[in-house]
N, C-alpha and C positions, 0 to 999 in steps of 0.2 A: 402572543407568540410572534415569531420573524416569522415575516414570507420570504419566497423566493421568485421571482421571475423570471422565465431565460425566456430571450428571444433569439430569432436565430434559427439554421437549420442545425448544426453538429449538434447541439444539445449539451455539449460539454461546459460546465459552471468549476469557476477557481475562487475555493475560501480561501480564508485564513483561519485557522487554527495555531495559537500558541506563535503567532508573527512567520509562522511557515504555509506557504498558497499551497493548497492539492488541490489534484486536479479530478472531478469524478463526472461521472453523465449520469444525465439527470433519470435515464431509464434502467441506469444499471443498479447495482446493490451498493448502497453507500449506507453508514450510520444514518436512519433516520433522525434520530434527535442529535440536531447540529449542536448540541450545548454539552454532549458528554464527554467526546473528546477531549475536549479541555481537561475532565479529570482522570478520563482513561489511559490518555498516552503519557503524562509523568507517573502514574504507578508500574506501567510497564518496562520505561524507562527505570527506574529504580529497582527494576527486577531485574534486568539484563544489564549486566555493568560492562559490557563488552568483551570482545574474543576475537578471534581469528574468523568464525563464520557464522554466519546466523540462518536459520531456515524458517522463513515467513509461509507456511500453509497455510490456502485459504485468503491469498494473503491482500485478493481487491487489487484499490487503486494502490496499494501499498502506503495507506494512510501509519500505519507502524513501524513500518519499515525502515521509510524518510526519516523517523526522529531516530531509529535507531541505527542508522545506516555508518555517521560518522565515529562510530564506537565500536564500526567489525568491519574486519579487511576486507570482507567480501559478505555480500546477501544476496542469497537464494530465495525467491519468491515464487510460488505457486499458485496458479488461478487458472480456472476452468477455463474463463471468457477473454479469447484472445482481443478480443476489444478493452476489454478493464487490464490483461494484462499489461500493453501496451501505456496506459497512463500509470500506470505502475512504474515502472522505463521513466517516465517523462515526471513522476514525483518524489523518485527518489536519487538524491543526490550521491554527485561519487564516481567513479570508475570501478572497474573490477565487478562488478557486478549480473548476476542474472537470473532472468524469468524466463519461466515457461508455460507456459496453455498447455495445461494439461490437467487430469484429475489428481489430486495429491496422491490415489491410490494405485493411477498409473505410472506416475512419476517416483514412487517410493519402491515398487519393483523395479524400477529400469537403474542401468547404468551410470545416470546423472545423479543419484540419491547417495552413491557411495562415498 
C-alpha cells in the first residue's frame, strides 16, 4: 500500500486525484482508501450531467463537488465541520458558489434549502 506522511503543524495534505489537488486534513473525514476516488468520481459524474444547481450534503472537503462544480451554475455544499467546510471553499472551483457549517438537517429546514 501508499503511505502518507505530513509534517508540519496544519495537518492539511493536497492529492491529486483524476489530475485535480484536494485539499483534506489529515484528522478530519476523508475517503480512507485513496485509490477509490479514481472510480467513484467518474460514475458520479456520469450521473449528474449538469443543471442550474447542485446540492452536495454531507458534502467534506467537497471532493465531488470540485469535479462537478464546472457543469452547475451554482453548488450548494453542506458539512457539519466548519473546518472541512472551509477546504470545501478552497477545493472547489468556480464563483457563485456556497457552503455552510451546518447539519444537513438544520440546513434543510431553514431558509437557504429553498
Amino acid at each position: 500500500g501508499q503511505e502518507l506522511w505530513v509534517e508540519g503543524r496544519n495537518g492539511v495534505v493536497e492529492l491529486p486525484f483524476l489530475g485535480r489537488k484536494i485539499a483534506f486534513h489529515v484528522r478530519g473525514f476523508f475517503q480512507s482508501n485513496l485509490y477509490l476516488p479514481q472510480y467513484l468520481i467518474p460514475d458520479v459524474m456520469q450521473g449528474l450531467a449538469g443543471g442550474s444547481s447542485l446540492a452536495d450534503l454531507y458534502c467534506g472537503v467537497g471532493l465531488f463537488s470540485s469535479f462537478l462544480a464546472p457543469a452547475f451554475d451554482r453548488v450548494v455544499g453542506v458539512e457539519s465541520d466548519p473546518y472541512t467546510i472551509d477546504l470545501a471553499r478552497r477545493n472547489v472551483p468556480g464563483k457563485g458558489h456556497e457552503f455552510f457549517a451546518s447539519t444537513v438537517e438544520d440546513w434543510c429546514q431553514g431558509p437557504q434549502a429553498k
